[in-house]
N, C-alpha and C positions, 0 to 999 in steps of 0.2 A: 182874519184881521185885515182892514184896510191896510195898502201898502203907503206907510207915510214917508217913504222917500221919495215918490211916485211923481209929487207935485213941490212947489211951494209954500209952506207951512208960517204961518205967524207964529212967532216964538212960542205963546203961551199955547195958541193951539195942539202945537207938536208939544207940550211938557205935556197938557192933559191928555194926550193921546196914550203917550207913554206911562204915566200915573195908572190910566186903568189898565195897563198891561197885566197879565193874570201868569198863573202859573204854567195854566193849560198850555199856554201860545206856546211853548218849548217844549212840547209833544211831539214826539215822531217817530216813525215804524223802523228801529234797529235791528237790520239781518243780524243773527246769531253770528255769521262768520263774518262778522265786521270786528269782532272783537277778536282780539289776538292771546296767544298764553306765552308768547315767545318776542324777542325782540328782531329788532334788523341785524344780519349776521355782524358787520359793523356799524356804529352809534352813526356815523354822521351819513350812512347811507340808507336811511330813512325816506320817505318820500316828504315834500315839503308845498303845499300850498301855500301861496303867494296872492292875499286878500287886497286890494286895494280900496282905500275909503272914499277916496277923493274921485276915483274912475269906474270905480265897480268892476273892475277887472280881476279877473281868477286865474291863474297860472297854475303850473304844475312843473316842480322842481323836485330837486336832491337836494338834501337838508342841509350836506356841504355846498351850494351855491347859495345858500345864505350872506357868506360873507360879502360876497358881488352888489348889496343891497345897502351894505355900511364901507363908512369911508374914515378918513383920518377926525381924529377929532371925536367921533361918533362913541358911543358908551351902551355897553350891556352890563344889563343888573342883573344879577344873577341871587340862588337864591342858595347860600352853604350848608343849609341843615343838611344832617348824618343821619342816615336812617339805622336806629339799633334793632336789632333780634329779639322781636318783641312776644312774638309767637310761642308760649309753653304748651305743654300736654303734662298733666300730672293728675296723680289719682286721688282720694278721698279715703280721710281713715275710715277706717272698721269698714265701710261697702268695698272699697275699693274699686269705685264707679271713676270710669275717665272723664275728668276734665279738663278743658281747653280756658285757658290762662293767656288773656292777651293785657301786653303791660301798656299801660295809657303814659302812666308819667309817674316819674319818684316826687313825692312828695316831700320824703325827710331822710337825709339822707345817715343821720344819726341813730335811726329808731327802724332804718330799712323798711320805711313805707310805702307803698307804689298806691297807687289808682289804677284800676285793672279791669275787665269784664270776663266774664263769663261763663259758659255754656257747654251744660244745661244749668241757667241761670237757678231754675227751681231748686237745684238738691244743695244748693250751698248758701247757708243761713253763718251767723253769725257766729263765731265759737267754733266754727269746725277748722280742721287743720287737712290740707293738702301736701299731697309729697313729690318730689321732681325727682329723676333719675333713675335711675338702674338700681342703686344704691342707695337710695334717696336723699342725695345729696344736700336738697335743699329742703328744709318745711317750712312753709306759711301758716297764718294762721290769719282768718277773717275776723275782722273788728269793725267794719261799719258797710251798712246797705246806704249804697248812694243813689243811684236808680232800679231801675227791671234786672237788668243784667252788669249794673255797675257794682265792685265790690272794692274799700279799703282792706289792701293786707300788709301783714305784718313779717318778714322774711324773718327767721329764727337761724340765724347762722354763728360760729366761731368763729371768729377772725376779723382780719384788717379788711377796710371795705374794697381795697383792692382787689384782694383774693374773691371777696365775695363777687364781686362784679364779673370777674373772671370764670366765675363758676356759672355766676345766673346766664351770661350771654353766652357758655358754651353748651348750656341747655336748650336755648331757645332759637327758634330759627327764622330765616327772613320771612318779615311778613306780607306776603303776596297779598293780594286784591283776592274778595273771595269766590268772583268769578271765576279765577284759575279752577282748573281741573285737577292739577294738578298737583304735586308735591316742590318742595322748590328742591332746584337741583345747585350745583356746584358754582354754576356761572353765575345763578341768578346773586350770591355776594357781590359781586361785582357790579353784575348788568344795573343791579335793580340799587344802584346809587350813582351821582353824577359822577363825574372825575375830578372836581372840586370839592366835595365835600368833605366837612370835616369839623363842625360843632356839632355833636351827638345829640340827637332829642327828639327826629323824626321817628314818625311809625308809621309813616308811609312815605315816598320818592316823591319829586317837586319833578314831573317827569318830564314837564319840556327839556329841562334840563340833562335829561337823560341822553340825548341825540346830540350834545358835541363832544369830542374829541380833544385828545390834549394836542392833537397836529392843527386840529382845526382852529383852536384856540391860537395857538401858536402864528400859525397862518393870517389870523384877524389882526393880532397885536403887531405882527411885521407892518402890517397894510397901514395902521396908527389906531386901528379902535381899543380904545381903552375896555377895560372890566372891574367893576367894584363889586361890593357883595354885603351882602345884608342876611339876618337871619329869621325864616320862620320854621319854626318847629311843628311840620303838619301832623294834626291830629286826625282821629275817623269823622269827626265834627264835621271837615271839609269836606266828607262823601255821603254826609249822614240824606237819608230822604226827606225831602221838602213836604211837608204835609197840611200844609196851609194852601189857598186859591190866594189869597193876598198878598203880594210878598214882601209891601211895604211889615208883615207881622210874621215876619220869618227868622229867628233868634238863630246867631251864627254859634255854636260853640268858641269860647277863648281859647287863643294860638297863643306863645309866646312868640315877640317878634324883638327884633334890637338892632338896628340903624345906627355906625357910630359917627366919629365926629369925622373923618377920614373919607369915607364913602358921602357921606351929605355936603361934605364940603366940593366933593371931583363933581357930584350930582350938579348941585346948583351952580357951576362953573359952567357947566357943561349947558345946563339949561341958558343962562345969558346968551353964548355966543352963537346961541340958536341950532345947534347939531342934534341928532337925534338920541334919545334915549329910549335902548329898548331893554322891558320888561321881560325877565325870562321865566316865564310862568307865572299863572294866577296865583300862587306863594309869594311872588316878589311882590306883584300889584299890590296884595292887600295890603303887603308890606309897608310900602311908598307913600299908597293913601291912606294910611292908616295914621302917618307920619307926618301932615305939610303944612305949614303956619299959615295965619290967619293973611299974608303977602304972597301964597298960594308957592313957597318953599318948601324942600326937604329939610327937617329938623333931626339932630341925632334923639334917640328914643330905645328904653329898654325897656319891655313890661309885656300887656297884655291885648291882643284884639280881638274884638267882636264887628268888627266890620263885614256888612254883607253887601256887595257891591253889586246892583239891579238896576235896571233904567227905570227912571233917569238919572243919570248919573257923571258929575263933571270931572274929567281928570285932569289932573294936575302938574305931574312929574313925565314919564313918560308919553311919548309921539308913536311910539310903536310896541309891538307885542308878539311873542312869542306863545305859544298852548298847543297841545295835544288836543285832538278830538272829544270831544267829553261825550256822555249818555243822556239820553232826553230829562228836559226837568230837572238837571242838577245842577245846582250852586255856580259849576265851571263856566258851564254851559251858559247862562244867564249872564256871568260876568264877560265873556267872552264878545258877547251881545250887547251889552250895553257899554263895550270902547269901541267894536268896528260897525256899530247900529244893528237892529233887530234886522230888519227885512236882505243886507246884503251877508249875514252870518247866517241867518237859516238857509239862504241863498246857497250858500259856501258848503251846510251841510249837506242839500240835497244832492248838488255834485258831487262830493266826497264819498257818499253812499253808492252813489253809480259809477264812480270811476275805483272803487273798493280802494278806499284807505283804508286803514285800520284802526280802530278806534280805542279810545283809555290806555291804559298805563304805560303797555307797550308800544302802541299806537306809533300813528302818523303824526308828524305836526303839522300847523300853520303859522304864518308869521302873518300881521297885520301890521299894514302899515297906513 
């Protein structure tokens, strides 16, 4: 691909350029050991690149010298979804073949219905009943094919739904990325959620977010940067593979998102007196842009998005940003691209790769500014 930062572009020139960007162009050769199974022994001692839009400058920091970059006045949006214990292993009556039970979302919470998937998609048809536990504490029972491996089920439990909930999440365990190798272990409760969070509905980490600390935080707010917080509920939708070349034809899966009147209000404050607002994770973005009035404001908002955020692409709320390394051709990766421009992100990748950061969940971060 021509490099369109390279010259001077007439407006529309650079949009058509952009327009025919393809999926391809975010192709590129991921060493195996760029990918991590573990985090940084502490959050905020991560390694941290340093993007600049305006200079094309690349740095190389400690994720704690972050703060050094924001000043009084200055606001981080942060993203509070909870990642719950989504991850089951239960077996199947009469075969008593294993299956793996990943919970998507309660659907009802009176009839104990989730949204669920899987695998082995094949052996679980409609009417059959699976069991959880040693004792088999819990039994489901399938009541609708929604995709390949999407399945509606039906929890069949005694009790107040307290209890029940109590029982299902002490079945289930954190749901790691499934490039892991590995089992999750003791820390990964912890590791693998911010230090903010706390509205329950993720089933997967908003992982920028994963790299500060509650000193670091602490440390920002002395200095005067504010923090508000908004909520997306990450779904698998966000990592699902892109399988389209077009990506103007690329269907996000729906997030639940909800911006309320408190946060949109420090937001658009914050945006008048000209200070920076950054983005802490592509969860919060879509969150933002998902939310801004037609006078290009943040509006409070509860519901649902389908927003897929690819160049060309104008933002609106935040001046800076926050993200993990993401893997070639995926959603992250694209959004990542189209706020700090295509050609000085893939830029930022190539270095990254050779100076080995660590890439996805556990990863390194970058901040963009």
């Amino acid at each position: 691909m021509q490099d369109v930062y390279s010259r001077p572009y007439k407006k529309t020139e650079f949009r058509k350029i952009l327009i025919n960007m393809k999926l391809s162009a975010f192709d590129f050769e991921l060493p195996k050991d760029a990918l991590t199974e573990y985090p940084a022994k502490n959050r905020d001692e991560s390694r941290l690149m340093i993007v600049n839009k305006a200079t094309g400058k690349i740095e190389h920091k400690v994720f704690k010298d972050v703060m050094k970059y924001f000043g009084d006045g200055d606001l981080m949006l942060v993203n509070n979804t909870k990642v719950f214990p989504a991850r089951l292993y239960g077996t199947k009556e009469k075969t008593g073949a294993k299956i793996e039970v990943f919970l998507l979302r309660e659907l009802n919470r009176s009839s104990l219905l989730w949204d669920v998937l899987v695998d082995p998609a094949r052996k679980i048809r409609v009417g059959n009943k699976l069991y959880f536990g040693d004792n088999d504490e819990l039994i489901a029972e399938v009541v609708d094919n929604t995709t390949s491996r999407g399945r509606t089920i039906r929890f069949l439990f005694d009790g107040d739904y307290e209890k029940f909930k109590k029982v299902l999440y002490g079945l289930g365990e954190t749901p790691l990325p499934k490039y892991f190798k590995r089992k999750p272990e003791p820390m990964d409760e912890e590791r693998y959620q911010t230090v903010y969070a706390k509205v329950e509905g993720a089933v997967a980490a908003p992982t920028a977010g994963l790299h500060f600390s509650r000193e670091l935080i602490k440390k920002m707010e002395i200095k005067g940067v504010e923090f508000a917080e908004v909520t997306l509920h990450t779904g698998l939708g966000t990592f699902r593979t892109i399988d389209v070349e077009d990506l103007s034809k690329h269907k996000m899966d729906a997030e639940y998102i909800e911006v309320n009147e408190k946060c949109s209000k420090l937001v658009n404050e914050t945006k008048d007196k000209g200070k920076k607002i950054c983005a802490i994770g592509t969860t919060t973005m879509r969150t933002i842009e998902s939310c801004v009035t037609a006078s290009k404001y943040l509006k409070p908002y509860e519901g649902w998005t389908n927003l897929f955020i690819h160049p060309p692409h104008e933002f609106h709320i935040a001046n800076s940003m926050i993200t993990n390394f993401h893997v070639p051709k995926s959603s992250l990766l694209i959004m990542a691209a189209a706020f700090g421009g295509y050609d000085l992100i893939m830029k930022a990748y190539e270095v990254a790769i050779k100076e080995k950061y660590k890439f996805f969940s556990y990863g390194d971060a970058m901040l963009i500014i």
